[in-house]
N, C-alpha and C positions, 0 to 999 in steps of 0.2 A: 828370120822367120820362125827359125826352129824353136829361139827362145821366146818371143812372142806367144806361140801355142802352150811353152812350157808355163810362160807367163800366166796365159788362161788357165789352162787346166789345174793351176795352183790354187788359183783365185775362184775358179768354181769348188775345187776341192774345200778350202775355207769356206768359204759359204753354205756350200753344203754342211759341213761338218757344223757351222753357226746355227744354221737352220738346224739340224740334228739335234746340239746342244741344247736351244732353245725351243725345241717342241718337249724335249725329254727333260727340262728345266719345268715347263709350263703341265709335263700332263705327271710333274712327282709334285708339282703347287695341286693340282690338280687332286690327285691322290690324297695328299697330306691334307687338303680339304675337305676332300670327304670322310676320310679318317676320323679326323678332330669333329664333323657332324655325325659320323656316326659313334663316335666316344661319345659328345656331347650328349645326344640320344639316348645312347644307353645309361650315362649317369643321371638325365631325367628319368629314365624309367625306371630307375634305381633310387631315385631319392621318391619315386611316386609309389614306389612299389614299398619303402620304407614306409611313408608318410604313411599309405594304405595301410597295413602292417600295424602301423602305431597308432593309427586310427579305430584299428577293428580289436586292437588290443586295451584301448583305452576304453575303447564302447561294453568290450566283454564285463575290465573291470569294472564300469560301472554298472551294468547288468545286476552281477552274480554280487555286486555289495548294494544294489538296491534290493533282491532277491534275498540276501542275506537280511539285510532290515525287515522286509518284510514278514520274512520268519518270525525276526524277534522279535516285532510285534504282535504277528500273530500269537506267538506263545506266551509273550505279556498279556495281552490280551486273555489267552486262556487260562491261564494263571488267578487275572485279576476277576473272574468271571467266575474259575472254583472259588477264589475267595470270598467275593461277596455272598455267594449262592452259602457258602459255610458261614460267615459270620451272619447271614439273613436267616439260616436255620438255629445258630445258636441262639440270635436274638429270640426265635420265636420260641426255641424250647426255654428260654427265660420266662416271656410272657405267661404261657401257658403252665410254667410252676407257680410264678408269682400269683396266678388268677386260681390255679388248684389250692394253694398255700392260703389265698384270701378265703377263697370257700370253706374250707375245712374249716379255717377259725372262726367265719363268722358258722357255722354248724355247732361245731363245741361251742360255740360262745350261747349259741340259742340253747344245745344239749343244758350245759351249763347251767343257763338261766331256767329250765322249765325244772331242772331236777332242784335246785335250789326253792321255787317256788311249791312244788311239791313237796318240799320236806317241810316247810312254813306254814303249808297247808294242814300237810299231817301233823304237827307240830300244835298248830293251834286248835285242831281240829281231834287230839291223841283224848282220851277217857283215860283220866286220872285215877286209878286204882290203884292202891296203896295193898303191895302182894303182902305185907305184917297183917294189914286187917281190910280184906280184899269185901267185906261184906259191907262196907260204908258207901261203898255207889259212888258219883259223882255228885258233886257239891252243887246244890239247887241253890241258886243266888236268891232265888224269888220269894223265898220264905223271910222271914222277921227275924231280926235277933233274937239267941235261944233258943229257934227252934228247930229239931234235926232239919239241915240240910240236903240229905244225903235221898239218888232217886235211884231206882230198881231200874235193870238192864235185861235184858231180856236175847236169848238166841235169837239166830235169826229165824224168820215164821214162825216161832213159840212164844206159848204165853203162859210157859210155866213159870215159877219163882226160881231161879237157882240158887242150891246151898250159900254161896258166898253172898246172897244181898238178904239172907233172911235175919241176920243183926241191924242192916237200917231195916227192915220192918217192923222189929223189937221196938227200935228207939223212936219209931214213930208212934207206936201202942201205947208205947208208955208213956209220951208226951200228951196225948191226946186224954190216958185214962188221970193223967194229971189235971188235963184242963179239959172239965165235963163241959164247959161251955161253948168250946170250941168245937168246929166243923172243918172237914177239910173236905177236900175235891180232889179226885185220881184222875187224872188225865193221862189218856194212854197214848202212845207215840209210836210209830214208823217210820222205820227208811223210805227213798225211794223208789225200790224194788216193789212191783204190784200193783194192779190196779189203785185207781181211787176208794173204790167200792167197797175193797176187799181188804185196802190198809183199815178205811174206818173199821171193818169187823175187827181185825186182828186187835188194834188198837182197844177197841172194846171188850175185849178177852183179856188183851193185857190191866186193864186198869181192874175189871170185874175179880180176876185173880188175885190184886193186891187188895182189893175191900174183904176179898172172903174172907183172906190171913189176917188182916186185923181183927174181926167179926173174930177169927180164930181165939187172937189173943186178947177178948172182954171188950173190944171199942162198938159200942153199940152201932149197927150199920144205917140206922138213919141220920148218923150223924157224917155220911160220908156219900160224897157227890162222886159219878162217875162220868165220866166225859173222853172222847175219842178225837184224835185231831187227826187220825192217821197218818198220813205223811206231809201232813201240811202247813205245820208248825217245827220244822226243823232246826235243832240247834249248831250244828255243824253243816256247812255249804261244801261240802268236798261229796267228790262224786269217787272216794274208795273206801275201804273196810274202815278204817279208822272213824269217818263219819258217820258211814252206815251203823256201825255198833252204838257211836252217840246217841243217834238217834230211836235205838231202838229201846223206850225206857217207858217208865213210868216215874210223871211227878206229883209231886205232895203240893198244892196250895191252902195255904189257912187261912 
């Protein structure tokens, strides 16, 4: 009997102790699973929290290098903005030489041309006095072969003789008292300067003054016409001294 009970109490002792073993078997499966879930766990939240991480780092750098671009196009940008704005002012300070540079020439070109034509003017327009024998006057085309050429010039508003033309008055005296048959005609001349009215008087004093001088030297005065054209018979078209002085004569017609 005794061993019986020892028998039992063996066999619960094992049992108990199995059960023991396998509850303490079952709750370190137990443990060690939730261990490895919560390892598991944390190396997700450890590769989320990298990925994160690497995500917020990859996003930065693309940030701060599209940020970066953007600079440098902005300052491409401002760059090629001073430059144009410069090369668009040179070009214009170009234009605006070239158009000053056009101007000016064609100015000197017109200067040029009006002073050229002015000297051509005065040129053709100059009273040939010959300073050796300044008293010949200018050469009267309008007379004949033979006979003096030469007309009286007169200041300006006078209608005196001056010293230097009183040798063509001679050579006209003397033509005339050569040829009693002949008749000449004084016509007296002015500038443009003066009335109409007042050129024919002057004109008429001039011509009346060279009949006296001849009258002076033997040429009988009814052989000598006087006549005034005043300013209206001009041998020089120039409007300065040089034609003006032309014009202020007296001529001989035979």
């Amino acid at each position: 009997m005794m061993n019986q009970n020892r028998f039992l109490a063996l066999s619960a002792s094992l049992v108990l102790i199995f059960l023991l073993s396998a509850c303490a078997a079952k709750k370190q499966t137990e443990v060690s699973t939730e261990q490895n879930v919560v390892d598991e766990f944390i190396d997700q939240v450890q590769i989320i929290d990298a990925g994160i991480s690497d995500a917020d780092a990859e996003e930065r750098a693309i940030r701060d290098a599209e940020e970066r671009a953007r600079e440098a196009i902005a300052d491409a940008d401002a760059v090629t903005v001073d430059d144009q704005e410069w090369y668009e002012d040179q070009q214009q300070a170009i234009s605006d030489a070239e158009e000053r540079a056009i101007r000016d020439a064609e100015e000197r070109a017109i200067r040029d041309a009006e002073e050229r034509a002015r000297e051509a003017i005065a040129d053709a327009n100059a009273v040939t006095v010959d300073d050796d024998a300044p008293t010949k006057g200018l050469l009267n085309a309008s007379v004949p072969a033979g006979v003096p050429a030469y007309s009286v010039y007169f200041d300006f508003d006078k209608s005196s003789i001056l010293p230097r033309f009183e040798e063509a008055v001679l050579a006209h005296a003397d033509y005339l008292r050569t040829n009693p048959q002949l008749r000449v005609e004084i016509q007296g001349n002015c500038d443009e300067r003066g009335s109409r009215e007042y050129n024919i008087a002057l004109g008429n004093r001039r011509a009346l003054a060279v009949k006296k001088a001849l009258e002076l030297l033997g040429v009988d005065g009814s052989r000598i016409d006087v006549t005034s054209y005043g300013s209206e018979k001009p041998r020089a078209m120039g409007h300065n001294e040089n034609a003006w002085q032309e014009n202020r004569r007296a001529d001989f017609v035979y």
